[in-house]
N, C-alpha and C positions, 0 to 999 in steps of 0.2 A: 024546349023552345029555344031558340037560337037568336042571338040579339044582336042587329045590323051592329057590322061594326063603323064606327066612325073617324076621322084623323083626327088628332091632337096636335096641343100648340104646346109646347114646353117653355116657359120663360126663366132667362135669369134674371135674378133681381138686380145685382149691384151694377149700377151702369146700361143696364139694358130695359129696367123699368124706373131705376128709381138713379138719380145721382149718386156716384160712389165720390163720399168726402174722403179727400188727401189728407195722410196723417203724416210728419215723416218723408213725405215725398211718396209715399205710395198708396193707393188706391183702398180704402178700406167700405166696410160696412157701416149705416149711420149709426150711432150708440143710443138715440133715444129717436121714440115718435117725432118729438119736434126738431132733431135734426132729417128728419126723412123727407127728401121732397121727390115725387113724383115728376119725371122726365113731359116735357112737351109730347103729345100728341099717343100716348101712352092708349088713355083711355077710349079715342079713337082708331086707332089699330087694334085693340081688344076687340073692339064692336064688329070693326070687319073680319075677325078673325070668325067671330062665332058666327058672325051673317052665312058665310062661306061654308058652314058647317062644321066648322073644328071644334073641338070640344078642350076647354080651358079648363086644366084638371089642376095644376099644381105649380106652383113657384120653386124652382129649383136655386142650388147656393152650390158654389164649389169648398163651400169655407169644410176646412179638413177636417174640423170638432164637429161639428154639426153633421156632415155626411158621415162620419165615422160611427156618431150614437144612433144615425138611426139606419145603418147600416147592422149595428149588432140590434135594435130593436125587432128590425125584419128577422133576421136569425133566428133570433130569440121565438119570434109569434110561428116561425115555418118549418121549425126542428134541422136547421140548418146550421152548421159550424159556429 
C-alpha cells in the first residue's frame, strides 16, 4: 500500500524560531531553557503551515557537533560509512 505523499516544512531553530543570544558579537545558541525565547508569531506560522497541509517533521541546526554526531548516528543505524 502506497502512502500519499505530503510537503514538509523544515525549520531552523536559532534565529528563525527561537532568538539567537549574541555571545562575543556573534550569533550563538541559547545555553539553557530559561535563556530560550521563542520568536513573535512563530507559533502562528506553524499553525498555517500544517493548515496548508505540510507536515512539521523536525527542527533542524547547522551547529557542526550536533550535525556531525548525528550524521555518524545515521551511518551507524544504515551500514553506511
Amino acid at each position: 500500500m502506497l502512502r500519499q505523499l505530503r510537503p514538509a516544512a523544515f525549520l531552523d531553530r536559532d534565529g528563525v524560531l527561537n532568538e539567537a543570544p549574541v555571545r562575543d558579537g556573534m550569533p550563538t545558541s541559547p545555553a539553557s531553557l530559561a535563556e530560550l525565547r521563542v520568536l513573535a508569531g512563530v507559533a502562528e506560522a506553524c499553525s498555517r503551515l500544517k493548515e496548508a497541509g505540510f507536515l512539521l517533521i523536525a527542527v533542524l541546526t547547522s551547529r557542526l557537533r550536533i550535525a556531525k554526531t548525528w550524521t555518524q548516528h545515521l551511518s551507524a543505524h544504515s551500514g553506511g560509512p
